[in-house]
C-alpha positions in Angstrom: 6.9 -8.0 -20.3 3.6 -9.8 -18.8 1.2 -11.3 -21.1 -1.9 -9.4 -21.8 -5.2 -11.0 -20.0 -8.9 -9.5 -19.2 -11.3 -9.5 -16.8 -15.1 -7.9 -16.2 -16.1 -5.7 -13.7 -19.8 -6.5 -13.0 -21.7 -3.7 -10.4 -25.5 -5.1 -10.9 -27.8 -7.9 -11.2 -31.6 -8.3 -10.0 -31.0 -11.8 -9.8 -29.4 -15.3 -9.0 -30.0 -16.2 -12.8 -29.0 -12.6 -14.0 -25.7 -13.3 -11.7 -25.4 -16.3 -12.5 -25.4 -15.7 -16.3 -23.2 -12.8 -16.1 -20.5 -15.0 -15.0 -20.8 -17.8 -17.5 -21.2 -15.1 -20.1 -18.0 -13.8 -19.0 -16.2 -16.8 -18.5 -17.6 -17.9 -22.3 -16.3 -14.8 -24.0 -12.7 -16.2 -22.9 -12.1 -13.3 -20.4 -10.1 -14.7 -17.1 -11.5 -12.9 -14.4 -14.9 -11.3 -12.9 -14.4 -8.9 -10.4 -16.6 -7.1 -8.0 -16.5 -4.1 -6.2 -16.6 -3.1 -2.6 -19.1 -0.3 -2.5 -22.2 -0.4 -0.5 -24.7 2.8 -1.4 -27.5 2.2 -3.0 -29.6 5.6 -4.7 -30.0 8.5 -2.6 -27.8 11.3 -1.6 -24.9 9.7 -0.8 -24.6 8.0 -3.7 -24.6 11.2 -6.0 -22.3 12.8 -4.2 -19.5 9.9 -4.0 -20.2 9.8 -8.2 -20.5 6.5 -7.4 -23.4 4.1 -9.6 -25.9 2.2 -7.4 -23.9 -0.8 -6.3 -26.2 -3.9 -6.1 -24.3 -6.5 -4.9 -22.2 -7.1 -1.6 -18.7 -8.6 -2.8 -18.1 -11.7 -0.8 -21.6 -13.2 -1.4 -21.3 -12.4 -5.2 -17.7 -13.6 -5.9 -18.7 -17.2 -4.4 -21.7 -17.5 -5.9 -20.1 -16.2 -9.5 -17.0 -18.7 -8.4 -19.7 -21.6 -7.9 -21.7 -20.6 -11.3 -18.2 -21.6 -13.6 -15.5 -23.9 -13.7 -12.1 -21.6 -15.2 -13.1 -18.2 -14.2 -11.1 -16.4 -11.7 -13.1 -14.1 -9.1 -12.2 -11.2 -6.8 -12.9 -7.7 -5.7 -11.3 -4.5 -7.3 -10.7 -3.6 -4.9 -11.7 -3.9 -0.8 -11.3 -1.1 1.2 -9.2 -1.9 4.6 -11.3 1.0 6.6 -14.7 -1.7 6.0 -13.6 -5.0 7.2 -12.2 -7.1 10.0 -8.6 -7.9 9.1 -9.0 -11.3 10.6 -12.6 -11.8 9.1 -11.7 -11.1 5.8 -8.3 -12.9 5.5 -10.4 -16.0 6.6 -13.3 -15.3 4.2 -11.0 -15.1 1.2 -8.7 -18.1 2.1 -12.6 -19.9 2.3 -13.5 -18.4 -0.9 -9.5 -20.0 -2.5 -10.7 -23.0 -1.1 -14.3 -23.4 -2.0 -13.3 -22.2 -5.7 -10.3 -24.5 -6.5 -7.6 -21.7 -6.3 -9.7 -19.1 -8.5 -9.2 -16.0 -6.3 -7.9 -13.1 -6.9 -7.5 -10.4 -3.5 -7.7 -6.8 -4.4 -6.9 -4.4 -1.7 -7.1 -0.7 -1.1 -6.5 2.1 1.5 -10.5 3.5 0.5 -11.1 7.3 -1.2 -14.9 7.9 -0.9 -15.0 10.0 2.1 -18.6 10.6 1.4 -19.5 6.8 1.4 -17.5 6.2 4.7 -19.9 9.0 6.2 -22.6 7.2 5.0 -21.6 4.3 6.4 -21.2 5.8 9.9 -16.9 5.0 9.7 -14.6 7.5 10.2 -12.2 8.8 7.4 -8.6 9.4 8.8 -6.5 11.1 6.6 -4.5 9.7 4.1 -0.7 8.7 5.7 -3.1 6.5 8.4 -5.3 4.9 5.9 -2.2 4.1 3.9 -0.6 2.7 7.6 -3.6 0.5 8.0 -3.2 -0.8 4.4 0.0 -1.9 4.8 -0.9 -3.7 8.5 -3.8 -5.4 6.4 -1.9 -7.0 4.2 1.2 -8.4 6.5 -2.1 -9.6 8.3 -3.7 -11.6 5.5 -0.2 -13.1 4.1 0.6 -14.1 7.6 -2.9 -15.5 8.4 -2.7 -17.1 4.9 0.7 -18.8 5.8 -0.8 -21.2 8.3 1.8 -20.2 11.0 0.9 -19.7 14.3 0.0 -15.4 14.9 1.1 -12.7 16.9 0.7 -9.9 14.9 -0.4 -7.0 17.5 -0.8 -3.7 15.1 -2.9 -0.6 15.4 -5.1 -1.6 12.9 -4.6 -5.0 12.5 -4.2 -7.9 15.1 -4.3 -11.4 15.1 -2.8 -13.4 17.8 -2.7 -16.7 19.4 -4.4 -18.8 16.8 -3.4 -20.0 13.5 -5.0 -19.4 10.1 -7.1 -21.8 8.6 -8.4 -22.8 6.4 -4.9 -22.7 3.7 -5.9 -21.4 0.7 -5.4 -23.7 -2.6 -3.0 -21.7 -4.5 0.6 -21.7 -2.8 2.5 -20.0 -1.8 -0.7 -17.8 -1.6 -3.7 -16.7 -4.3 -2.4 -13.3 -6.1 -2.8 -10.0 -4.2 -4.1 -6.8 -6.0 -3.1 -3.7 -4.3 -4.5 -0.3 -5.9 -4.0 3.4 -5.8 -2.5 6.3 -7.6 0.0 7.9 -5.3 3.4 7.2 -4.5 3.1 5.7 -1.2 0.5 3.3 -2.1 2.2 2.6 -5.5 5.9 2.0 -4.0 3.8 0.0 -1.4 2.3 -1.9 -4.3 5.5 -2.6 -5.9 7.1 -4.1 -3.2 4.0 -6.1 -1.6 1.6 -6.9 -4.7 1.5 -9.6 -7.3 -0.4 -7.1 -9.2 -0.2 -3.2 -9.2 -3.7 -1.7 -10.0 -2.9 1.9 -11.2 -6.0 4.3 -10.8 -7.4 6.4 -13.4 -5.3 9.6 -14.2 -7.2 12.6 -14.1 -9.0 14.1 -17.5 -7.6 18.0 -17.1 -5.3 18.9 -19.9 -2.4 19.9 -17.4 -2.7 18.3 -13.5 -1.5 20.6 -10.8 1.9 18.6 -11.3 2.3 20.1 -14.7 2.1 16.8 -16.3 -0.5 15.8 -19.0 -2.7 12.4 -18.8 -0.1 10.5 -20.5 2.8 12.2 -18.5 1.1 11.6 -15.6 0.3 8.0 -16.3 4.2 7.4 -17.3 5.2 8.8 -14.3 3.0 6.0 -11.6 4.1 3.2 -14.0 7.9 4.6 -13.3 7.3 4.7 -9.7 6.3 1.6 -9.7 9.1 0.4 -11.5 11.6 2.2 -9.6 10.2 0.6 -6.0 10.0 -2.7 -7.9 13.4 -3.2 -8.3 14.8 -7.1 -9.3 10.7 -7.8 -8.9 9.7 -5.7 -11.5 9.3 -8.5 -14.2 7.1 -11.1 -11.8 4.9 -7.6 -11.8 1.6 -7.4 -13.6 -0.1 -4.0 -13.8 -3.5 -3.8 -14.0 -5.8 -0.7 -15.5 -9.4 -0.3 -16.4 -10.2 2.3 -19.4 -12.8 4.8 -17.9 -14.4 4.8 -21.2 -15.0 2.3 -23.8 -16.5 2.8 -27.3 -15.9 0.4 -30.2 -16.6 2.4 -33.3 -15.6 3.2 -37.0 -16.2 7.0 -35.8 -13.8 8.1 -33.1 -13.6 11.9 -33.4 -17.6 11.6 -33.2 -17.9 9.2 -29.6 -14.8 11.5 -28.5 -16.6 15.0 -29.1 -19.9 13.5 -27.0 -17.5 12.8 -24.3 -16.1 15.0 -24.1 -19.1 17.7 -23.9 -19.4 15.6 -20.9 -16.8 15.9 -19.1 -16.2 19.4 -20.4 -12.6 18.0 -21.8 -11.4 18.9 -25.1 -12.2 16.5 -27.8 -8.2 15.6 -28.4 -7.5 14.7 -24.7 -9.7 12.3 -24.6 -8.7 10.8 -27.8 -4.9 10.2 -26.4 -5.7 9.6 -22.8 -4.7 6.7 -21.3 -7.8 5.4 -20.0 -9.9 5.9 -22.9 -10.2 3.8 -25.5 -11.8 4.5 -28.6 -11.6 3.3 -32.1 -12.2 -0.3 -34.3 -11.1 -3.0 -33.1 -7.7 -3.1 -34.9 -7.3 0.4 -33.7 -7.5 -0.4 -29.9 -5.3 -3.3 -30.2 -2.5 -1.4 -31.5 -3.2 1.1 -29.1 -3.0 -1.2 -25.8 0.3 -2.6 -27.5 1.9 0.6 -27.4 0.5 1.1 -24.1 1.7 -1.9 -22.5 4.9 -0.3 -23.9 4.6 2.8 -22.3 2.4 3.0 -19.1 2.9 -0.8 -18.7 -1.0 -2.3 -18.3 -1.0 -5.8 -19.3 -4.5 -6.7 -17.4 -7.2 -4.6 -18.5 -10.6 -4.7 -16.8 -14.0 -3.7 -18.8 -17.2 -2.8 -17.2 -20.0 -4.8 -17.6 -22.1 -3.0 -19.4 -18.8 -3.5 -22.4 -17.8 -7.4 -22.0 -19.5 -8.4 -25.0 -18.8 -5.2 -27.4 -14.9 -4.9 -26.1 -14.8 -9.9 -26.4 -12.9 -9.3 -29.8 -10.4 -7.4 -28.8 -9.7 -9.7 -25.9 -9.9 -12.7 -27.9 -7.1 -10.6 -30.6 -4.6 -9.9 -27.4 -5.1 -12.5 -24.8 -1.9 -14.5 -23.9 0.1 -12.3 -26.2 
């Protein structure tokens, strides 16, 4: 069983300083990672209809200057999407970003959802089994760029060839690779490529169309991870982010306005496994039992939540 750790998801800032402070913040409140993410819409149309917040910062730029504001804190992006870079490009740019930060990256990687925000961003959206094809092409790319060997990798998405990789990155045999998703292809994928296995949110409807509830459902990607895993399962991490946070002596109270909100019944939300609601004592038990059961050991707040949610890190961290 992994040891539990935390990390921050920061969307915003105005500023350097704001930035900047974020990251100290985070790094202060003993939490050992500050990701980004890679999502480019600002307000407008687009934006509302991706249900995506107004992203303020581009990843790269922000994870190096977060990585240069600290000295322990680990950066990294939760997670890119394959369909918006050069595989090339960003292999280099992160190995830089290993280098420049003393072996503090983490690389998150995805096959991309938002249909809406591709069309926005004038990229086609090929359906899922292609994205999925270029996912795994991306990565063989990056760990073979990464390596320092001399390429030849000539893929339909991905191609690197005649040239070798530079510069190496710090952490050997390479920094830690994030891979994310909620379906079986991507997760199996995950399993078998991945240092850590980012599990997406399970839906909030009382029965999914698989007949399985949110902690069924949630059970069932952590056993298909496990089952693709195999003899690797244990060097696994799995990483999950609660879709809602609320530190309170009054959970049946924070539950029933959330619930209103995402016209969910009150008890759902409650026992759903990217909720988390209660005292402190109450969640810590309740990401124990977790850990048991759905098997997140990295659990990533949002901003907005680092310093309410800092206690229960501090109670679980490296346990």
């Amino acid at each position: 069983m992994q040891l539990f750790r935390f990390a921050v998801q920061g969307t915003r800032a105005t500023s350097a300083r704001e930035w900047r402070d974020l990251a100290r913040s985070v790094q202060d409140l003993g939490y050992t990672t500050l990701f980004v993410a890679d999502h480019y819409l600002g307000p407008g149309r687009a934006a509302r209809e991706s249900r995506l917040p107004p992203q303020h910062l581009a990843p790269i730029t922000a994870m190096a200057m977060a990585a240069a504001s600290t000295e322990t804190l680990r950066v990294g992006c939760r997670v890119f999407c394959v369909g918006y870079h050069v595989p090339a490009v960003l292999a280099k740019e992160m190995a830089t970003l290993d280098l420049l930060s003393d072996g503090r990256l983490e690389f998150g990687i995805g096959a991309g959802w938002s249909e809406r925000e591709f069309t926005a961003l004038g990229l086609p959206f090929a359906a899922a089994p292609q994205r999925v094809d270029q996912l795994e092409e991306v990565v063989t790319l990056v760990k073979a760029h990464w390596s320092g060997d001399p390429l030849d990798l000539r893929g339909e998405f991905a191609t690197a060839v005649d040239f070798a990789g530079l510069p190496l990155p710090v952490q050997r045999p390479r920094p830690p690779i994030m891979i994310g998703g909620s379906r079986r292809r991507v997760l199996s994928f995950a399993a078998r490529a991945a240092d850590i296995v980012s599990i997406a949110n399970v839906p909030f409807d009382e029965v999914n169309s698989a007949g399985r509830t949110p902690p069924e459902e949630a059970t069932h990607r952590f056993g298909v991870v496990q089952d693709a895993a195999g003899e690797r399962f244990g060097d696994l991490e799995i990483e999950s982010s609660p879709f809602f946070v609320r530190i309170t002596d009054e959970p049946e109270a924070a539950a029933a306005k959330l619930a209103e909100a995402l016209h969910t019944p009150p008890a759902v939300l409650l026992n759903h496994p990217n909720v988390l609601i209660g005292t402190v004592d109450e969640i810590v038990d309740r990401l124990q039992e977790r850990r048991e059961v759905f098997g997140p050991n990295y659990i990533t707040v949002q901003q907005s939540e680092a310093e309410r949610f800092a206690p229960v890190a501090a109670r679980l961290a490296g346990k």
